[in-house]
N, C-alpha and C positions, 0 to 999 in steps of 0.2 A: 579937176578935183572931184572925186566921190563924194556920194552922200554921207559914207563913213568919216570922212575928215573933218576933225573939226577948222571951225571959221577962225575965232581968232583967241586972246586968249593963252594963256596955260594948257602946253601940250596933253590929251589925255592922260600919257602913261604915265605924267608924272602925278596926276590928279590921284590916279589909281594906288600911285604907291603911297599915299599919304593918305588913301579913304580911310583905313583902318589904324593909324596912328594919330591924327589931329584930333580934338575935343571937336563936338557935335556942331556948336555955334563959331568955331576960330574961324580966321578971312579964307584959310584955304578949303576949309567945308563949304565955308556961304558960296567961294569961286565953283567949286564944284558942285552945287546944287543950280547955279545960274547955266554952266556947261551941260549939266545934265537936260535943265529944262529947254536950252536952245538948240543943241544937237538933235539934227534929225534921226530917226529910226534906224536904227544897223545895228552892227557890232559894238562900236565904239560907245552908243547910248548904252546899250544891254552888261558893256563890262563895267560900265561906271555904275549905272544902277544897281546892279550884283554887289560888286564892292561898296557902295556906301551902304545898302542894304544888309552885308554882313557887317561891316567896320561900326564908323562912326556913328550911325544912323540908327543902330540896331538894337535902342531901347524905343525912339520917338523916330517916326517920319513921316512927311505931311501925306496925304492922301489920293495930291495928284500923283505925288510918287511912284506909290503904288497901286496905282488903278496903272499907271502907264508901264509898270514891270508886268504885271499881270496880264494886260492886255499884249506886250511884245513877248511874255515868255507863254502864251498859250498858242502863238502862231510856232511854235517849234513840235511836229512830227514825232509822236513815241517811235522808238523803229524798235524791230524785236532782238531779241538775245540777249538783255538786257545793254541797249540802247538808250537814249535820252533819258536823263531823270529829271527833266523839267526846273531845270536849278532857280531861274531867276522867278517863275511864277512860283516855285513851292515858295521861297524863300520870300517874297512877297505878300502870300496866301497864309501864311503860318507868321508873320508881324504882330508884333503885341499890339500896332496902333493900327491894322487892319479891321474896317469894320463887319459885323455880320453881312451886310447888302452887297457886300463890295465880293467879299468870299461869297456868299451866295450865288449869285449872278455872273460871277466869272464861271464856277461850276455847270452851273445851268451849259455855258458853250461849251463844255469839255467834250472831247471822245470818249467812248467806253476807255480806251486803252490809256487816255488823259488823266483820266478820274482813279485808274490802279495806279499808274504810275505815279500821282497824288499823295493817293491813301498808302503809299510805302509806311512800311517802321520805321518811327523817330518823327512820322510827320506834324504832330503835336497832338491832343485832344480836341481841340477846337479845328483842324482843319478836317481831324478826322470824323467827328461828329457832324460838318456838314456836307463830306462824303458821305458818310454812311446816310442822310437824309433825302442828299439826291439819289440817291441806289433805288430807296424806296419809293420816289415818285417815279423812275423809269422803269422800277421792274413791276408786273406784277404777281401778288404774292400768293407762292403757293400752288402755281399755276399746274397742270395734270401733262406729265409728259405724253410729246410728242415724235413723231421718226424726224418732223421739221426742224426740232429744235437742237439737235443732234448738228445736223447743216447750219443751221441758223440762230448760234446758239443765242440767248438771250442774258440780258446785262450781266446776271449774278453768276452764270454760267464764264463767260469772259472772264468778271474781275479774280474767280477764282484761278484763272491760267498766270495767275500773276502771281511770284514768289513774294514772299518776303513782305506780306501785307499788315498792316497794321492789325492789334486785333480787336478793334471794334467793327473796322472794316469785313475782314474774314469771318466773324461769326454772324454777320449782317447778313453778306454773300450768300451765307450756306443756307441759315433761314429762311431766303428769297429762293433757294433751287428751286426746280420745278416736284412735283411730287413724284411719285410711284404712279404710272399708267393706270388707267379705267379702263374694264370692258366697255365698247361703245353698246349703248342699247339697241337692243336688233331691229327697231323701227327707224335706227340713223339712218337715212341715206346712204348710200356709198360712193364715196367720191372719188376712188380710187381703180375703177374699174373693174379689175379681176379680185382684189385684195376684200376677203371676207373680213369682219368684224374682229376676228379672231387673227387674224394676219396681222391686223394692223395694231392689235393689242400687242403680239410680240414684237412686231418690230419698235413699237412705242416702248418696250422693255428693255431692248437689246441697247435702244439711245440711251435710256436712264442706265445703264451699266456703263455704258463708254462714255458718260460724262462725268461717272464716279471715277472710270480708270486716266479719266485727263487729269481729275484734282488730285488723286493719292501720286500720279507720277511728277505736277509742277511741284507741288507743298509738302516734299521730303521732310521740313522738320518738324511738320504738323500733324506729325500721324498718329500722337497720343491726341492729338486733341480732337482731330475727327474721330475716332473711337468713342471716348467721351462725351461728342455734343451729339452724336448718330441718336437720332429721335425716336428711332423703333427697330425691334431682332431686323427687320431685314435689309435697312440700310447697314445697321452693325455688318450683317454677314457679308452681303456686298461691300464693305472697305475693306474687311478682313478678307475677302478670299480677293481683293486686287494687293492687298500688302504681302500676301504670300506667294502670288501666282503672277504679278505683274510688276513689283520693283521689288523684290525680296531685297536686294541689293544694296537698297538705301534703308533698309529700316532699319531702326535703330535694335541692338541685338537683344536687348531682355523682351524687346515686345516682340519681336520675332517667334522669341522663344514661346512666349506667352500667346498669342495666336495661334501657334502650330500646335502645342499641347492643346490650347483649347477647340482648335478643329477635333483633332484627334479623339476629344471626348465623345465628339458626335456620331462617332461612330456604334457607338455601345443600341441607340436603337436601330440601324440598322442589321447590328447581329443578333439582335432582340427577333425582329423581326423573319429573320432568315429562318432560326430556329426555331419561332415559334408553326410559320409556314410547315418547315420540314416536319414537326409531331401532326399536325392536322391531315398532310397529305398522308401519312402512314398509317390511319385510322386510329389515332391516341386522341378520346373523347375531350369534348372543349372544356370541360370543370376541370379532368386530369391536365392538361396543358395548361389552363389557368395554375392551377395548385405550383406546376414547375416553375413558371417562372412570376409568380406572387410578388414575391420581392421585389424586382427589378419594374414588374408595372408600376407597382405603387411608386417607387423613387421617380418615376418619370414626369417630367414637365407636362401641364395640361396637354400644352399641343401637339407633344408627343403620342401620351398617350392616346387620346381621340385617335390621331392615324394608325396605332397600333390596333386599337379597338376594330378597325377596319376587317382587318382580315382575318378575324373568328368569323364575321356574317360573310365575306366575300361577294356581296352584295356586284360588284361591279367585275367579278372576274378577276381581283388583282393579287391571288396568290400565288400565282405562277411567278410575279414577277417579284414577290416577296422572298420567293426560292433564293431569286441572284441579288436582292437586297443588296449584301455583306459584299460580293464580288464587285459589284456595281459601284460601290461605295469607292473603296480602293481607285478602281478603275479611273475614276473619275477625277480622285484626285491625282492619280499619278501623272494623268494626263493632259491636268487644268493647273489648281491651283498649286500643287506642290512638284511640279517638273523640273522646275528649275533648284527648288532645294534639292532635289534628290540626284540633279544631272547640271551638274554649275556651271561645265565647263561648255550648257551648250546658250549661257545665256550671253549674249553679244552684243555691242552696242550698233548703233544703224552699219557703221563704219567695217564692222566685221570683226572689231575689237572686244576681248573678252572685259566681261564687268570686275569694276574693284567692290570688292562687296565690304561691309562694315563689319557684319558676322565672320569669324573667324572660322578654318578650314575645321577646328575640333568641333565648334557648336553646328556647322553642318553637317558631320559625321553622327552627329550626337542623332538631329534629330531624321538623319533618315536612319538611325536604327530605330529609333523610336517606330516611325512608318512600316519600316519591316515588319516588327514585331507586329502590327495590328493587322498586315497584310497574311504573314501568315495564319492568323486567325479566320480571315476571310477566305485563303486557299483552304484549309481542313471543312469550310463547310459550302467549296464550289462543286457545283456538280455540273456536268453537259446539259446542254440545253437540248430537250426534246425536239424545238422546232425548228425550221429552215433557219440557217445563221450566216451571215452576212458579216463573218469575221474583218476587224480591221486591227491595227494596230495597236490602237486603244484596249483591244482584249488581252495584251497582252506587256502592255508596258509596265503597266504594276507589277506584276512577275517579275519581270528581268528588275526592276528597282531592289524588289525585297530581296531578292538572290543578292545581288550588287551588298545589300548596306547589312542583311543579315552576317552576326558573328559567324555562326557554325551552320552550314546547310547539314540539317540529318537525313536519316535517308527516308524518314516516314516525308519530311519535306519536299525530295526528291522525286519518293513515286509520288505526291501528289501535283509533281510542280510536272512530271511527265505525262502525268492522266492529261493536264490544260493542254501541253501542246499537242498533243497527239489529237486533241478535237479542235483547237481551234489553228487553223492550216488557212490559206488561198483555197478561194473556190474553185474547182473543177471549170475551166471554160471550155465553149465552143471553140474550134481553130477560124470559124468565121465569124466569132462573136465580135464586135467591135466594142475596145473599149477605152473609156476616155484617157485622160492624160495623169487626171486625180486619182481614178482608180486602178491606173498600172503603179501609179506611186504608191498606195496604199497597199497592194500586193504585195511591191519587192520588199516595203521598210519592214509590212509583216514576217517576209520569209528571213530577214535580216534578223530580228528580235528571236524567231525558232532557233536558227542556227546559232547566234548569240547566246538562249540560254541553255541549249544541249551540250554547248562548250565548258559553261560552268557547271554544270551537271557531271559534265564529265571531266573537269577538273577543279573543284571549288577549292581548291588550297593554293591554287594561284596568288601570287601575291598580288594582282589588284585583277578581281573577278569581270573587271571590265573587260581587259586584253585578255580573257581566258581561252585557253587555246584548245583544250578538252578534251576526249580520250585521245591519248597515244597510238592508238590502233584506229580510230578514224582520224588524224589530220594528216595535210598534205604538206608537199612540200610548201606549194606558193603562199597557203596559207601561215607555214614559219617563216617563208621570207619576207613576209609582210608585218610581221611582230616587232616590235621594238629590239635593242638590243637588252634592255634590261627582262623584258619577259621573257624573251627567247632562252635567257642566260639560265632564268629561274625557272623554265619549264625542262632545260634539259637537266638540272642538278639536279631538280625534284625528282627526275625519271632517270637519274642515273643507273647503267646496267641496261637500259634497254639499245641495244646494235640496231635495231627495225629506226629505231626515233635517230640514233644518230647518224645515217644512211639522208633518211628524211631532210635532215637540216644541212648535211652536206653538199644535196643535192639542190637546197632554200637559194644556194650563194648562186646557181647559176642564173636567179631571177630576180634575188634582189641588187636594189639599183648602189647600193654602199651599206656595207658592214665592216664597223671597227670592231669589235666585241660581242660575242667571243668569235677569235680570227677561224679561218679556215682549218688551217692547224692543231690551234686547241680542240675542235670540233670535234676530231680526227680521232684526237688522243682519248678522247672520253670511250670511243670502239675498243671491245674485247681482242680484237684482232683488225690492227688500223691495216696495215698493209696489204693483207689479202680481200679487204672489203673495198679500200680503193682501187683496187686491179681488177675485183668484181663489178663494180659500178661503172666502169669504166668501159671494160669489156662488152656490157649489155648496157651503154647510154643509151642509143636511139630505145626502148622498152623503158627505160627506167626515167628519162628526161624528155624525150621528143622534143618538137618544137623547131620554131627556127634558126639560121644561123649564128643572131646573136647571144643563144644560149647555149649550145655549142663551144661559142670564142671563150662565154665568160668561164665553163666549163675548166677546158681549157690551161687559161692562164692561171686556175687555182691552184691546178694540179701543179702544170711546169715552175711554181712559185716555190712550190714543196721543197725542200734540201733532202740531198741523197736520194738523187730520183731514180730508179733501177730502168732499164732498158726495156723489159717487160713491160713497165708503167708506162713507159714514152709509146711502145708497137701499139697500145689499148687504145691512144687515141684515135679521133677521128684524122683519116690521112689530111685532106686541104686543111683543117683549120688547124692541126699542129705545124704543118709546112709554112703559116701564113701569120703567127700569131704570136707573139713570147717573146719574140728576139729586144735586144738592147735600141734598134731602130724599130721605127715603123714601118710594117711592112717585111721585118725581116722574121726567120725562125729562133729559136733558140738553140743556143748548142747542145742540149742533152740531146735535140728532133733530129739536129746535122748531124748528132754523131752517132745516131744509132743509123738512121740515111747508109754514113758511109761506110759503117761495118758491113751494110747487108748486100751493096752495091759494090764496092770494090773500086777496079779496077775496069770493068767491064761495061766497056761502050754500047752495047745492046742492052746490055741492064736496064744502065743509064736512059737510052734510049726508050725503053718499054715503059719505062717507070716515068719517064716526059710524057706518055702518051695514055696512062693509066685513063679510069672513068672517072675516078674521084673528082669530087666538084665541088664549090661552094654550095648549093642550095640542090634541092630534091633530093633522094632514095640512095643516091651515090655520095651525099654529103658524108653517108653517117658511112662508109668503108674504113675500118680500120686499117691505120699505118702499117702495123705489121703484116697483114694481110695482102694489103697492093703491094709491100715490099718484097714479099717470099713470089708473089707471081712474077715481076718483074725480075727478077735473080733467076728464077729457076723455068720463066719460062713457059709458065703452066696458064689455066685460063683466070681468068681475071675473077675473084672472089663476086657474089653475090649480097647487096648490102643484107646487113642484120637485120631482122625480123622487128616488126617495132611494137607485137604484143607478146 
């Protein structure tokens, strides 16, 4: 027999089903209070306990009671993802005839992770009040962040990773954070080795932001309320640029809104600032550039304006970098906190699965036009940077956003959106420069964002300037076989009348891997003259396609797919891979290939013979020998054609 079993007695389970229907004092309560006190520690105590602790019990119960649920439901393990909710100890701990000492001093043993799981919502005032009591004797308050505490976080840190907290508990927590880092005084010691004062300040910063990005990510429905309780502008700004730039996803949509507009305001002193730079450098005296922009200092926030105040005296050198202010601005955000408003589709969850966001697809279009619009404000007043530039990606994602969410690209837009790329490129390397892993990434995504937005540039009426595929007279084939069908569709009706682009796309089918729409055919029909431009491409493949033999085959089978295939068309292909490719088997020809074969051949066994023995071949110079071509030498006897030229 287990220590679960009971001795003797009224089986438990029938105790259990009448804990909550007998009156408090009738003989099957008193039998089930004498079972409870004689049963050993297990399961079978803890469900009786539980149950009379909900049921019968749950105005009045004696006090060994619940010292003995209390002490059996605190040996139970929080596990994470929401895991244990400590049922028999809350439910114990939160009794009307619980006393303070009894709740006190059970608290005192709790885990950090005991004490959240505790303090849930709904767990009463009284248990939550002496939560939130022991919070304060274990944390201390106010404490000056650390890199340590980041690794090792500290109590109010923890209970904050806990959802769904009570809220005297949760406003306790945040109280108790650690602060905003100190510079260390520069007679500290250093304990760190190599890591100056200054090192360890920002890393002491970098922890206080990734403990603000742990709580705006657990406590999704509390993000008015950290807003709200946020004690000064820069804890405010730090919640706000993690609710925009690291769960955009969960917040709830009018704050969304209301964040992103109110970032966006912030941008007015840094174009404050650009311009006022740009009249100083161009020798317009500091009374006349005060006069210009009068208005707008005065409306500025003290602490604003102080920083603006900065660069009339330039005391420290920093108008140079007031120049790119405005760009800088943008930049920043496109590439921090608003990337994911502005690119949704690239936020994913660990899994690799896209987010279900709460904001709706309109109020994200909404607010990266909004973005746009200030961006372009910022492109009209960038300029190239004089000194050595160290271009990354980052210099150019705000571009491609604004182009993306802007209505109308104009073209005063255009040449200013072509003056950025044309300066900021990949750097020039050495061929024995060695270069890391980060910075060939950082190269290609760059040359990636160039070529991305000279697409839109060169086609901004694209229906979604994302896939834009841009001048007609610069794209390639491989690049339209890599288009969806829906862009492809809308690039070629957009350019309708151009033969150059439908050539292009005909030629897309021999590389892409499946296209339903638009077919081969319809393709065709969009050429001013379909038949004599497929007898032309056809004729000059290896020049116009190259490549190996599986582009060739796919070549190929588009053509022999055709209806009313002329015999002309069949002699253009390439000899092996019309002999090898089409037929109703695998492996076999098709009949238009045999039947032009045996017009040119006949009856004649040497023909036959020469044309067995032809050069033509699957793969190298000889691949690309037209049909027609090995056929007339073999017929007539002559020397064997020279493959076609492939530039």
């Amino acid at each position: 027999m287990t220590t679960d079993e009971p001795r003797s007695g009224l089986p438990v389970e029938f105790l259990l089903a009448i804990a909550a229907e007998a009156g408090p004092g009738s003989p099957p309560i008193r039998m089930a209070l004498e079972k409870a006190r004689d049963l050993p520690e297990g399961t079978h105590r803890d469900d009786l306990l539980l149950a009379l602790l909900r049921g019968a019990l749950s105005g009045s119960a004696p006090e060994w009671m619940l010292k003995a649920a209390a002490d059996s439901g605190l040996k139970e393990e929080v596990q994470p993802y929401g895991g244990s909710p400590l049922s028999l100890a809350r439910v114990a701990l939160t009794h009307p005839s619980c006393p303070d000492s009894l709740r006190e001093e059970a608290l005192r043993r709790c885990t950090v992770a005991q004490l959240g799981a505790l303090g849930h919502e709904g767990c009463g005032e009284a248990l939550a009040a002496a939560v939130v009591s022991e919070l304060k004797d274990r944390c201390p308050h106010r404490q000056p962040m650390t890199p340590e505490l980041l690794e090792e976080p500290c109590v109010s840190q923890l209970i904050l990773r806990e959802p769904r907290l009570h809220d005297a508990v949760f406003f306790a927590a945040l109280g108790l954070l650690p602060e905003f880092p100190q510079l260390p005084a520069e007679d500290e010691s250093e304990e760190d080795g190599d890591l100056t004062r200054y090192d360890r300040f920002w890393e002491a910063r970098k922890a206080w932001e990734g403990t603000w990005e742990h709580i705006v990510t657990m406590q999704t429905g509390r993000h008015h309320q950290l807003i709200d309780w946020a004690p000064d502008s820069r804890s405010r700004t730090t919640i706000r640029d993690h609710l925009l730039g690291t769960v955009p996803w969960d917040v709830e949509p009018s704050l969304l809104e209301e964040m992103a507009s109110e970032d966006l305001a912030g941008f007015a002193v840094s174009d404050l600032i650009t311009r006022l730079c740009g009249m100083l450098r161009d020798g317009i005296p500091e009374y006349e550039a005060r006069s210009r922009i009068a208005v707008e200092l005065d409306a500025l926030k003290p602490e604003a304006r102080e920083r603006t105040e900065d660069y009339f005296n330039d005391v420290a050198g920093i108008r140079k970098y007031g120049l790119r202010a405005a760009a800088s601005w943008v930049a920043s955000r496109a590439d921090g906190s608003w990337r994911y408003i502005l690119t949704p589709s690239e936020a994913k969850t660990p899994y690799g699965k896209s987010r279900d966001w709460l904001a709706s697809e309109k109020l994200l279009a909404t607010l990266g036009g909004r973005f746009a619009a200030t961006a372009v404000k910022a492109l009209h007043l960038w300029e190239p940077d004089p000194g050595p530039l160290r271009p990354s990606p980052r210099d150019l994602r705000w571009l491609h956003a604004a182009l993306l969410h802007l209505p109308h690209v104009t073209e005063e837009v255009k040449e200013k959106a072509r003056a950025v790329i044309r300066h900021v490129r990949p750097s020039s390397r050495s061929p024995w420069e060695h270069l890391d892993y980060k910075t060939q990434q950082g190269d290609q995504r760059l040359a990636e964002l160039r070529t991305a937005i000279e697409r839109i540039l060169g086609d901004p009426a694209a229906v979604s300037r994302g896939s834009a595929l841009g001048d007609p007279d610069q794209v390639t084939a491989r690049e339209l076989a890599r288009a969806s069908d829906e862009v492809l569709g809308d690039y070629l009706t957009r350019h309708a009348g151009d033969d150059a682009l439908v050539e292009l796309a005909l030629l897309s089918f021999a590389t892409s891997s499946y296209r339903s729409k638009p077919s081969f055919s319809e393709v065709l029909s969009g050429h001013s003259s379909p038949e004599a431009a497929l007898a032309q491409i056809t004729t000059d493949l290896r020049k116009r396609l190259g490549g190996g033999p599986h582009l060739r085959e796919a070549w190929t089978r588009q053509v022999l797919a055709l209806p009313d295939l002329t015999p002309e068309l069949v002699r253009a292909l390439p000899a092996w891979t019309a002999l090898t490719v089409g037929g109703p088997r695998y492996g076999t020809a098709h009949e238009a290939v045999a039947s032009v074969v045996l017009a040119a051949l006949g009856d004649s066994g040497e023909a036959w013979s020469r044309f067995a023995a032809s050069p033509a071949s699957y793969s190298g110079p000889t691949a690309w020998l037209r049909l027609g071509d090995v056929l007339d030498a073999a017929a007539k006897e002559t020397d064997w054609p020279t493959p076609p030229n492939s530039k």
